[in-house]
N, CA, C and O atoms as CSV, one atom per row, in Angstrom:
chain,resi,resn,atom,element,x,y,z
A,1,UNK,N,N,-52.840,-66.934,20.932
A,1,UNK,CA,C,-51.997,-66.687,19.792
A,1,UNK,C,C,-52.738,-67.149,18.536
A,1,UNK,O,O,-53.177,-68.299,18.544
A,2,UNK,N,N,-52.957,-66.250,17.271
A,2,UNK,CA,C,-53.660,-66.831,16.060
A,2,UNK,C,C,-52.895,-67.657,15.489
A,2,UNK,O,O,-51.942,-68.254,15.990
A,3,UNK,N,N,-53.398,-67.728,14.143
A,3,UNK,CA,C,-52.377,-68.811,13.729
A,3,UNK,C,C,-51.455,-68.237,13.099
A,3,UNK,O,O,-50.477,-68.948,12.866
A,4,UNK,N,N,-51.412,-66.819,12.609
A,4,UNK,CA,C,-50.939,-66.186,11.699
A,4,UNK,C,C,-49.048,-66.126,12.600
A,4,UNK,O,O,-47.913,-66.379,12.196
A,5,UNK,N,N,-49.747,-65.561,14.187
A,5,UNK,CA,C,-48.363,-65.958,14.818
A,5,UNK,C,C,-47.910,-66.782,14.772
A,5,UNK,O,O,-46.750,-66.712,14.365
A,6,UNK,N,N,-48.531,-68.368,15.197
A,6,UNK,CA,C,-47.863,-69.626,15.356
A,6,UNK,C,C,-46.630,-69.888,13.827
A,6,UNK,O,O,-45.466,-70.286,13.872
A,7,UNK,N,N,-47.477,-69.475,12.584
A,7,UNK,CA,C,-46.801,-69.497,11.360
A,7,UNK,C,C,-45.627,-69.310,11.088
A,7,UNK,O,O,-44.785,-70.016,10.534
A,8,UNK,N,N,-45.592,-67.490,11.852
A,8,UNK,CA,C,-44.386,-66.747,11.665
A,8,UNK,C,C,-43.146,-67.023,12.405
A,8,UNK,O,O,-41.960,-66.943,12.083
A,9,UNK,N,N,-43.795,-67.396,13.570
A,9,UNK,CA,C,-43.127,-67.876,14.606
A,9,UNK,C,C,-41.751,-69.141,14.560
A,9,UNK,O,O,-40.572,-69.180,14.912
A,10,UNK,N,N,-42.725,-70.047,13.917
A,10,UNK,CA,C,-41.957,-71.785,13.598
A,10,UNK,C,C,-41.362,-71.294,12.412
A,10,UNK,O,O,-40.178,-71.604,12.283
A,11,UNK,N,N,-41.977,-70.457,11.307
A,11,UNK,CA,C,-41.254,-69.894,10.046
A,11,UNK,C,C,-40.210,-69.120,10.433
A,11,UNK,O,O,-39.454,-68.913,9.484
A,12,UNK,N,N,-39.782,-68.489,11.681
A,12,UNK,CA,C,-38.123,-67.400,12.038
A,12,UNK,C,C,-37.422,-69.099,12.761
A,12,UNK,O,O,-36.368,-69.561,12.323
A,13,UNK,N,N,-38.180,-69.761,13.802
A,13,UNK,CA,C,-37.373,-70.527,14.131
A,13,UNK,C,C,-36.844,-71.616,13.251
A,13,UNK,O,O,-35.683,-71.879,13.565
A,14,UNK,N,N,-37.300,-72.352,12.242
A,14,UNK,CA,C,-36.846,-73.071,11.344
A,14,UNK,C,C,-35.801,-72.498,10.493
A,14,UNK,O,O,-34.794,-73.077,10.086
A,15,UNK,N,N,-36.201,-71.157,10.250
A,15,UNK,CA,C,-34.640,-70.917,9.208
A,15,UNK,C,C,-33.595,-70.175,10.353
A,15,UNK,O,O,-32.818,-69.345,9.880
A,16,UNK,N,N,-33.539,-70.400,11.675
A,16,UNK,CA,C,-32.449,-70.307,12.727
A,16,UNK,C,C,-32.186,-71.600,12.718
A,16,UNK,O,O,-30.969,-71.762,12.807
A,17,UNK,N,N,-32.917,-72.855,12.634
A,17,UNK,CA,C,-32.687,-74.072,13.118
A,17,UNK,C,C,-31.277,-74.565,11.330
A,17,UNK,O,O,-30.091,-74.839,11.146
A,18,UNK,N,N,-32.924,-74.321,10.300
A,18,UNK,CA,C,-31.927,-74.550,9.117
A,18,UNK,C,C,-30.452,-74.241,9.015
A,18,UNK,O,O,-29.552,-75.043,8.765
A,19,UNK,N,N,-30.314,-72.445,9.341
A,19,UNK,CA,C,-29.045,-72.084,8.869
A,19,UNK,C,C,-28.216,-72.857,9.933
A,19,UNK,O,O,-27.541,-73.658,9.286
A,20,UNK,N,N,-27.948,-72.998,11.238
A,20,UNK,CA,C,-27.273,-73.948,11.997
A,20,UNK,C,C,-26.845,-75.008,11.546
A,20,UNK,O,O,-25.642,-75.273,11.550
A,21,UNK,N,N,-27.921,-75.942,10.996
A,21,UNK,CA,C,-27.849,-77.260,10.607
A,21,UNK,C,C,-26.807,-77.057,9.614
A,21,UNK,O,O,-25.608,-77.309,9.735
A,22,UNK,N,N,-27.464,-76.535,8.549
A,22,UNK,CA,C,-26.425,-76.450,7.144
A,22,UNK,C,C,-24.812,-76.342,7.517
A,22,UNK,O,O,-24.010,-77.197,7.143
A,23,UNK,N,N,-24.410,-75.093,8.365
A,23,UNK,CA,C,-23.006,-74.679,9.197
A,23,UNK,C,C,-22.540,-76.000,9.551
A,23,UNK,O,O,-21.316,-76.130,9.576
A,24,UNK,N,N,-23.291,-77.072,9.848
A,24,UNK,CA,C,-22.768,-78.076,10.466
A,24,UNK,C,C,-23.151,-79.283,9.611
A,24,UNK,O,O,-22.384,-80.213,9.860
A,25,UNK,N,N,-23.783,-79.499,8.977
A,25,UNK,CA,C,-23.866,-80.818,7.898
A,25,UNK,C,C,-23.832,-80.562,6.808
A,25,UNK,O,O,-23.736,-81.526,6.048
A,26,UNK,N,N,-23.897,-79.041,6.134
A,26,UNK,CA,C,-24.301,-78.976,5.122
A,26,UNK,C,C,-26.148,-78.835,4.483
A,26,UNK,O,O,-27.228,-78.999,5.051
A,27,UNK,N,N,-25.780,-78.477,3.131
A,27,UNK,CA,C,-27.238,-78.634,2.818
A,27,UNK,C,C,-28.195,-79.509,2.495
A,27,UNK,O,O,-29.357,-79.442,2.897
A,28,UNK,N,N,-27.699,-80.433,1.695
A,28,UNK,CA,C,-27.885,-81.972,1.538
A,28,UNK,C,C,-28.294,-82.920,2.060
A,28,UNK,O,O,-29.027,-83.825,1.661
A,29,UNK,N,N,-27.644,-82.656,3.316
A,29,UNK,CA,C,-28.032,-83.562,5.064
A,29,UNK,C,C,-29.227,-83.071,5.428
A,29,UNK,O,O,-30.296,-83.654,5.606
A,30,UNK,N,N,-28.838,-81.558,5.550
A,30,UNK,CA,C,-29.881,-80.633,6.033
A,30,UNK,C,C,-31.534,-80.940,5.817
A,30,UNK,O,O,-32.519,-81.015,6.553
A,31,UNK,N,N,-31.234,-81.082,4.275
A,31,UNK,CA,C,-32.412,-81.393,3.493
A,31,UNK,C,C,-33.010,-83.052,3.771
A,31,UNK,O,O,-34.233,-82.960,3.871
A,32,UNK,N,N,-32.692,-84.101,3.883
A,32,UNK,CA,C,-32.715,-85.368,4.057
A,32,UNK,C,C,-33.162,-85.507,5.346
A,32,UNK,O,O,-34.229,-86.048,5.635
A,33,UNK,N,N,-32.047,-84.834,6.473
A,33,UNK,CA,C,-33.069,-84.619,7.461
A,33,UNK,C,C,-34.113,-84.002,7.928
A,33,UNK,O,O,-34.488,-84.256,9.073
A,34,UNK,N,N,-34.692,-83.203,7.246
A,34,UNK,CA,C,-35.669,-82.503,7.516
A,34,UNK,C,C,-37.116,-83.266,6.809
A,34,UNK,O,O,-38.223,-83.484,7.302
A,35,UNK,N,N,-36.484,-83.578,5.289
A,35,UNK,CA,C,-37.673,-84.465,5.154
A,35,UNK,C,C,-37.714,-85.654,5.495
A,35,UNK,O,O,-38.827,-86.147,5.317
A,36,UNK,N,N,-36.720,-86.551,6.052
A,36,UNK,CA,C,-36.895,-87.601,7.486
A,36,UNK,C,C,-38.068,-87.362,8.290
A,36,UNK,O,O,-38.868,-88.297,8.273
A,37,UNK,N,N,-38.456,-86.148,9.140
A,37,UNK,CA,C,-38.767,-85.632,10.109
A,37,UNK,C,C,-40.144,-85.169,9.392
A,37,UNK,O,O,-41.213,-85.406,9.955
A,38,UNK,N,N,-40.111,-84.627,8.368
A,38,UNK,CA,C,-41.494,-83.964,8.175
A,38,UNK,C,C,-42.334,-85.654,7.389
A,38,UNK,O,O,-43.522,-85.675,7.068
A,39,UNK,N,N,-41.595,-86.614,7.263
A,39,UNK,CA,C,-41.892,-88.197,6.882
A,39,UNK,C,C,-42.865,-88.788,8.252
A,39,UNK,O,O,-43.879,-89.487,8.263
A,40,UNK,N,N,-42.216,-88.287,9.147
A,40,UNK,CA,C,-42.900,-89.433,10.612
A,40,UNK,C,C,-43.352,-88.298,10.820
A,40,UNK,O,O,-43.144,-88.328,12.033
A,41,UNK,N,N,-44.041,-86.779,10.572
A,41,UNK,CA,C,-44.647,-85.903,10.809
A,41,UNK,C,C,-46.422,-86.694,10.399
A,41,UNK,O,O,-47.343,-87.073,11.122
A,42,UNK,N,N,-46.230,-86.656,8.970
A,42,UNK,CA,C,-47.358,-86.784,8.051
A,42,UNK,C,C,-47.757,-88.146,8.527
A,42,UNK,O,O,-48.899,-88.463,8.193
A,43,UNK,N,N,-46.867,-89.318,9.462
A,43,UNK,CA,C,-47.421,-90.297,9.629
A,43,UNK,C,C,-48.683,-90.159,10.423
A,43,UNK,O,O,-49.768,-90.680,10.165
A,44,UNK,N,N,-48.301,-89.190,11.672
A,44,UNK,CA,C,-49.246,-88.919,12.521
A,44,UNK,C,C,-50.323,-87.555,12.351
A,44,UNK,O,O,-51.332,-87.488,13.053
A,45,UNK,N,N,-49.980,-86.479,11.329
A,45,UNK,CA,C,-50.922,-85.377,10.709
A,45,UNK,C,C,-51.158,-85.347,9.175
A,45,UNK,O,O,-50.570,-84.742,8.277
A,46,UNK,N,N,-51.956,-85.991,9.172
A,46,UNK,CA,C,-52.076,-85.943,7.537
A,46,UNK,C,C,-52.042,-84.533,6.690
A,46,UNK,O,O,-51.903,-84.543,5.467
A,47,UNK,N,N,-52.175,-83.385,7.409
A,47,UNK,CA,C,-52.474,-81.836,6.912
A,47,UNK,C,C,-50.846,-81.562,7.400
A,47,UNK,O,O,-50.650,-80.347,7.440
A,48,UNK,N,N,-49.874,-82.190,7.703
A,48,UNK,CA,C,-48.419,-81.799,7.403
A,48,UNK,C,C,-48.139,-82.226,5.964
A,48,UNK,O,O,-47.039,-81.872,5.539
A,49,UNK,N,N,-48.738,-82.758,5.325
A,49,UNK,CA,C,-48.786,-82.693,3.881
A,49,UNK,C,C,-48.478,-81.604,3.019
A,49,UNK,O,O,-47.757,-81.580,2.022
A,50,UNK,N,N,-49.255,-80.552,3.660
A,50,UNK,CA,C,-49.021,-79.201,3.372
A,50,UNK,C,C,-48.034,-78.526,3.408
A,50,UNK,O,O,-48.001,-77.468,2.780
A,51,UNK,N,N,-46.733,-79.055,4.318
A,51,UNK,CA,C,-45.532,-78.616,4.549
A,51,UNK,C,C,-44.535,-79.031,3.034
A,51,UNK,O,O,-44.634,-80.107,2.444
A,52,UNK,N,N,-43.639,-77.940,2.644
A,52,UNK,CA,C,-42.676,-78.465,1.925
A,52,UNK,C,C,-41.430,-78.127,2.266
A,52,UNK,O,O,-41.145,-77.352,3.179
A,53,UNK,N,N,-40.467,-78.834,1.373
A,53,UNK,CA,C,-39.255,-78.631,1.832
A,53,UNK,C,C,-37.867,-78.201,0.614
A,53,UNK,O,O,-37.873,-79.088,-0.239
A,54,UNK,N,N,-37.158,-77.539,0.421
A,54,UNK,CA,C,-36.302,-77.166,-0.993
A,54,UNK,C,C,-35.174,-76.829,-0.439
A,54,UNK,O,O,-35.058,-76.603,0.765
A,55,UNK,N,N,-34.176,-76.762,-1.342
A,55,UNK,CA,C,-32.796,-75.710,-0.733
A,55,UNK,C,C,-33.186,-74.398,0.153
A,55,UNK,O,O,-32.651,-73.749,1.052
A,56,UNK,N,N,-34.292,-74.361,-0.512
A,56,UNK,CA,C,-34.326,-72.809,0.087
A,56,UNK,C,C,-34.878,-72.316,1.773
A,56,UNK,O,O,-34.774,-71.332,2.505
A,57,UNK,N,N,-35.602,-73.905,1.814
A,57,UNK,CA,C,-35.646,-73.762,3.493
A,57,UNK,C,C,-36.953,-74.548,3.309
A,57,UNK,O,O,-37.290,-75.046,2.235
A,58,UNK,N,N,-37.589,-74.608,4.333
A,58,UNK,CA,C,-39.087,-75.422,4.566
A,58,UNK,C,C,-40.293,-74.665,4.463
A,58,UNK,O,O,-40.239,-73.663,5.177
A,59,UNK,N,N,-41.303,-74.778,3.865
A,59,UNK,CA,C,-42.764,-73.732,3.537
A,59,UNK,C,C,-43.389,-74.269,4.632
A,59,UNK,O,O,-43.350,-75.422,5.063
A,60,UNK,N,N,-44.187,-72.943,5.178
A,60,UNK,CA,C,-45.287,-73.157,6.056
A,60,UNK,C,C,-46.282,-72.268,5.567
A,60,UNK,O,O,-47.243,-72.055,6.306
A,61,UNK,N,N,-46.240,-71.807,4.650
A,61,UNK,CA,C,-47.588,-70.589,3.746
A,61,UNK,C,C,-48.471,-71.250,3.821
A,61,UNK,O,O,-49.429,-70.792,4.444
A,62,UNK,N,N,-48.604,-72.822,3.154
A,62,UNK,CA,C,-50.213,-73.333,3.054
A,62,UNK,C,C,-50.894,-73.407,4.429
A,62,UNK,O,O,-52.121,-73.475,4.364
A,63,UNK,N,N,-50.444,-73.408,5.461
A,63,UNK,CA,C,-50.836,-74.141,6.755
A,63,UNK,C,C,-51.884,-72.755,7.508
A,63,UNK,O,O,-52.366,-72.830,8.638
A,64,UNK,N,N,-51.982,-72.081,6.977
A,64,UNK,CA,C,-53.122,-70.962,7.504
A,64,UNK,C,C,-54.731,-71.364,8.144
A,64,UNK,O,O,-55.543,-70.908,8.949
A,65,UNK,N,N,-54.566,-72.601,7.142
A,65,UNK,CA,C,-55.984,-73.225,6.945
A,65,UNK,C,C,-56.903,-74.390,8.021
A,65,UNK,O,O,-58.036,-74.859,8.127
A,66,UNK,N,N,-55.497,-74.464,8.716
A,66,UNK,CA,C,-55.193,-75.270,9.875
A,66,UNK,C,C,-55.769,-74.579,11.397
A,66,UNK,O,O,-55.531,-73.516,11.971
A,67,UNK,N,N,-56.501,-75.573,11.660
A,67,UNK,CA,C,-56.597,-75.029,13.762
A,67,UNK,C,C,-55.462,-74.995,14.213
A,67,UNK,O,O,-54.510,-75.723,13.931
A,68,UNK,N,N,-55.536,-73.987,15.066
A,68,UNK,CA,C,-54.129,-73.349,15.474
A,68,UNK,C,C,-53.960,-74.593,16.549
A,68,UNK,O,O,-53.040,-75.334,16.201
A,69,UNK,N,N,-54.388,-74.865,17.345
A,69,UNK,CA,C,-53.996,-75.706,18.075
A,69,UNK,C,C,-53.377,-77.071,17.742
A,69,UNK,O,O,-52.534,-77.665,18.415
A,70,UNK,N,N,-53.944,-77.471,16.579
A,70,UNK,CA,C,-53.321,-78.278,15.532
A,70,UNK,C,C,-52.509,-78.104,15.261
A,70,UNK,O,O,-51.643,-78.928,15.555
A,71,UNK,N,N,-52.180,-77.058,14.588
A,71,UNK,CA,C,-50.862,-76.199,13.926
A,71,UNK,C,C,-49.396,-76.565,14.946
A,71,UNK,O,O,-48.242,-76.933,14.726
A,72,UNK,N,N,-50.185,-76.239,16.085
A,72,UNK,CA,C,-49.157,-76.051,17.342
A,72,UNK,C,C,-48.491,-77.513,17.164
A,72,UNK,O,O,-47.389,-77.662,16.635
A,73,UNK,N,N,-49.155,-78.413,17.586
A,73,UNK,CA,C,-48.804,-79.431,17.416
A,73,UNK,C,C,-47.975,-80.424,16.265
A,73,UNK,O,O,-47.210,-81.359,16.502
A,74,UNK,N,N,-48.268,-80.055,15.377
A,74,UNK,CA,C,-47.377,-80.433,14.045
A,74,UNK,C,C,-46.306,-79.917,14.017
A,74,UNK,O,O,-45.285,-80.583,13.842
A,75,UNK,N,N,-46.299,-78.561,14.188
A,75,UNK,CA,C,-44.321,-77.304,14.565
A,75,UNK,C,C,-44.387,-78.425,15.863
A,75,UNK,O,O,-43.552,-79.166,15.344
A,76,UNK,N,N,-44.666,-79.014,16.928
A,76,UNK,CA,C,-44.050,-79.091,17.727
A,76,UNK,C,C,-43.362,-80.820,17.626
A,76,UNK,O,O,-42.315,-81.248,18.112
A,77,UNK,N,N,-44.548,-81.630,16.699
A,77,UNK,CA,C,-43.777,-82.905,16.459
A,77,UNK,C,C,-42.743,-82.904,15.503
A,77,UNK,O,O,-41.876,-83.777,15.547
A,78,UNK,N,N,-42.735,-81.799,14.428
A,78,UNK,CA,C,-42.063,-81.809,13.187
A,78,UNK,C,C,-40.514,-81.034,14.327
A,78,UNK,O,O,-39.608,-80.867,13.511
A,79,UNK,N,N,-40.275,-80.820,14.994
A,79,UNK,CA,C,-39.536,-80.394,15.775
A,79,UNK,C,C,-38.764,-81.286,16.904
A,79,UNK,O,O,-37.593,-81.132,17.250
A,80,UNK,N,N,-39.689,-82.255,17.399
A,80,UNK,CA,C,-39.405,-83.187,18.356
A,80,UNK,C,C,-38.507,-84.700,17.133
A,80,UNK,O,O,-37.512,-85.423,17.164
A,81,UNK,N,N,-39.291,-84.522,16.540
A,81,UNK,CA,C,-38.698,-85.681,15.304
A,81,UNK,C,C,-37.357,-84.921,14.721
A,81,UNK,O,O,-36.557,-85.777,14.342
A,82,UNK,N,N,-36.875,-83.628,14.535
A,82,UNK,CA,C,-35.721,-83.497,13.802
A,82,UNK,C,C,-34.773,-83.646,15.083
A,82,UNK,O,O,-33.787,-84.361,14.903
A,83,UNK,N,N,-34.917,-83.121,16.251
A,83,UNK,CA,C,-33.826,-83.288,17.382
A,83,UNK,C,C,-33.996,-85.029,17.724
A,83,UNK,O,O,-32.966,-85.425,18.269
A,84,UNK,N,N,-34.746,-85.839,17.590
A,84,UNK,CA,C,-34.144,-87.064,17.777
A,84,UNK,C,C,-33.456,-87.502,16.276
A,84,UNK,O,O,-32.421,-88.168,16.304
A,85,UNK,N,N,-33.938,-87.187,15.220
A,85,UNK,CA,C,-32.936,-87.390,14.580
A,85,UNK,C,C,-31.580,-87.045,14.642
A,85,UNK,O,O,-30.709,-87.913,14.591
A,86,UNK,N,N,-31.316,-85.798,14.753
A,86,UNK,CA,C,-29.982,-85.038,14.797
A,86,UNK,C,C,-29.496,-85.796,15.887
A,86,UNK,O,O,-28.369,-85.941,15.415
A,87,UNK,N,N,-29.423,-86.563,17.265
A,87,UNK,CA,C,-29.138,-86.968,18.123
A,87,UNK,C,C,-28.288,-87.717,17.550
A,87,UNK,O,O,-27.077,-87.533,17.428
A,88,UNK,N,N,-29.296,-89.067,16.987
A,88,UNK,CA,C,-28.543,-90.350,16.749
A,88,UNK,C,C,-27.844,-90.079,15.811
A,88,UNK,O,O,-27.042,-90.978,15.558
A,89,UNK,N,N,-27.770,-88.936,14.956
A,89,UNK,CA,C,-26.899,-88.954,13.681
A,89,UNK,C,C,-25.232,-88.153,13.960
A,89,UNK,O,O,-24.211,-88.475,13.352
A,90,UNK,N,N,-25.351,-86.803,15.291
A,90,UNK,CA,C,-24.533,-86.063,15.072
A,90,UNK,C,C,-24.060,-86.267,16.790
A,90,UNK,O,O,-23.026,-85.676,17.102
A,91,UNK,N,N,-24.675,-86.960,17.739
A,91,UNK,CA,C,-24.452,-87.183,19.116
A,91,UNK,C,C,-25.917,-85.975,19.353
A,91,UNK,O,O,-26.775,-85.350,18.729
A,92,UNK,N,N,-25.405,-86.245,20.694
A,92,UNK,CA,C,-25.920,-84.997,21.703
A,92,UNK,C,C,-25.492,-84.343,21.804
A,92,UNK,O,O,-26.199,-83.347,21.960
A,93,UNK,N,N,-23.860,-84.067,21.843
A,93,UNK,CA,C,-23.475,-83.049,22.514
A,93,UNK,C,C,-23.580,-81.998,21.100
A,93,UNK,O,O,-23.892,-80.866,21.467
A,94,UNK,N,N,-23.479,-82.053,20.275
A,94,UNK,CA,C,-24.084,-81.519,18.797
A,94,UNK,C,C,-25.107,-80.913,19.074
A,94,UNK,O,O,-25.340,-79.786,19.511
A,95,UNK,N,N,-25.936,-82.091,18.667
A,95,UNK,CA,C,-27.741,-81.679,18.943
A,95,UNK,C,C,-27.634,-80.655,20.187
A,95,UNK,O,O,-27.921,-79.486,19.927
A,96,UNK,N,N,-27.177,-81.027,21.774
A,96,UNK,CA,C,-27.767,-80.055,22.329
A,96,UNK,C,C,-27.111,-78.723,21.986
A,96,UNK,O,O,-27.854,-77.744,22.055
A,97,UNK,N,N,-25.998,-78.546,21.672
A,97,UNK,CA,C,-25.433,-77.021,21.224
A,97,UNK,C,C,-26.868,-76.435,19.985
A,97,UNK,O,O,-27.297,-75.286,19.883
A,98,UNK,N,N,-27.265,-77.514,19.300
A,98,UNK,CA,C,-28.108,-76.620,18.446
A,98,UNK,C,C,-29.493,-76.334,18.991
A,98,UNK,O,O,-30.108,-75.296,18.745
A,99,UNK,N,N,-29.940,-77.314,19.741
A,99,UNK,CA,C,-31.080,-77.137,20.643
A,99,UNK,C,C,-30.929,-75.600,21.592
A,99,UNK,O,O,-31.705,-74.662,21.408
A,100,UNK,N,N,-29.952,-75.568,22.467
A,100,UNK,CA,C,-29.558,-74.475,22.821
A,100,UNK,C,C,-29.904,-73.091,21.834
A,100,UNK,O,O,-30.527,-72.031,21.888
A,101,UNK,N,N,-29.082,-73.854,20.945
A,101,UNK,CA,C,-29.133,-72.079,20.323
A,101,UNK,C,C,-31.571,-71.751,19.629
A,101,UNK,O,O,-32.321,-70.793,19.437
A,102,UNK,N,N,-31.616,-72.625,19.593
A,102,UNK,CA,C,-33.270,-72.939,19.097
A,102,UNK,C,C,-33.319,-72.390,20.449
A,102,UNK,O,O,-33.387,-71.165,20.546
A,103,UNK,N,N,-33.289,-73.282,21.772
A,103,UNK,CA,C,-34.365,-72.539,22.599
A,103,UNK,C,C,-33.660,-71.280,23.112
A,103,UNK,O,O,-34.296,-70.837,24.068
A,104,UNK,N,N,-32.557,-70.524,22.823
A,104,UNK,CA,C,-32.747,-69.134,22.875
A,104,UNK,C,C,-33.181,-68.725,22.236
A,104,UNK,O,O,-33.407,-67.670,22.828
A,105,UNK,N,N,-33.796,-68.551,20.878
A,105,UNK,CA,C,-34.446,-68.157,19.976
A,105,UNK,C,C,-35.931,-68.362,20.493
A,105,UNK,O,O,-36.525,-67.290,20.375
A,106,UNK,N,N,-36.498,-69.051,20.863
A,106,UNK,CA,C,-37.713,-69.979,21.282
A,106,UNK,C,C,-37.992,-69.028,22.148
A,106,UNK,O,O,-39.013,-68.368,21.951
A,107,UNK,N,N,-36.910,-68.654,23.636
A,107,UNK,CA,C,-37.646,-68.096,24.591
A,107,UNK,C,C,-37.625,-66.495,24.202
A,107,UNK,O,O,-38.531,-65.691,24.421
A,108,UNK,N,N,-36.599,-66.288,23.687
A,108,UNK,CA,C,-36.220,-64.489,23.042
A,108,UNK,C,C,-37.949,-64.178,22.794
A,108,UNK,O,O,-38.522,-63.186,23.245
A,109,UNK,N,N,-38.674,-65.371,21.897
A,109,UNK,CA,C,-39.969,-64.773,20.680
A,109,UNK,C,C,-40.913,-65.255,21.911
A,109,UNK,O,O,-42.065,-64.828,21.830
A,110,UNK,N,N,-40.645,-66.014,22.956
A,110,UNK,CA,C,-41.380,-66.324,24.166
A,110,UNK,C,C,-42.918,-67.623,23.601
A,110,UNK,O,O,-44.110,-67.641,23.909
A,111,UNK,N,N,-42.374,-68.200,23.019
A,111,UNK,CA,C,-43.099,-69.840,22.608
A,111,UNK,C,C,-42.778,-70.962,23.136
A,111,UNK,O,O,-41.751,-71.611,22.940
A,112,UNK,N,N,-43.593,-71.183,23.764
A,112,UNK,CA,C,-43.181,-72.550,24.261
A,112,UNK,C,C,-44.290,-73.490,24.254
A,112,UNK,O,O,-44.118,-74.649,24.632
């Protein structure tokens, strides 16, 4: 997979993940938690730097520049860090309804 997929890919699943979130916390939260998550991202990838975040949803345009295998890895911690957040904040049984609906989306585009 290039990177151009990996991009597009985490870019359809994030604004499935976003619009969920928002339905259920709002945008505000939405936003706080996400840059929570993209916070202990950059602890461990310094080139998640490149990631931003606005009302309007989260950028992944700069990240082209990135080894894909790298790449992979940052969508996949910046991902692992928002579902433990959402856990302790909204339960599990929350989180997993939204996890659910992510990994049907996840397996539909067939990424794992």
């Amino acid at each position: 997979m290039n990177k151009e997929n990996v991009i597009a890919i985490y870019n359809d699943l994030f604004i499935k993940a976003w619009h969920k979130m928002v339905s259920i916390v709002g945008i505000h939260t939405v936003m706080v938690l996400v840059q929570r998550s993209l916070w202990q991202t950059r602890q461990k990838y310094a080139e998640a730097e490149l990631i931003s975040v606005s009302e309007a949803g989260v950028s992944f345009d700069v990240l082209d520049g990135i080894e894909t295998e790298q790449l992979k890895k940052i969508m996949e911690d910046l991902f692992a860090s928002l579902i433990d957040i959402l856990t302790r904040l909204l339960g599990e049984e929350i989180t997993r309804k939204i996890a659910e609906d992510i990994d049907g989306f996840v397996n539909e585009r067939e990424v794992v």
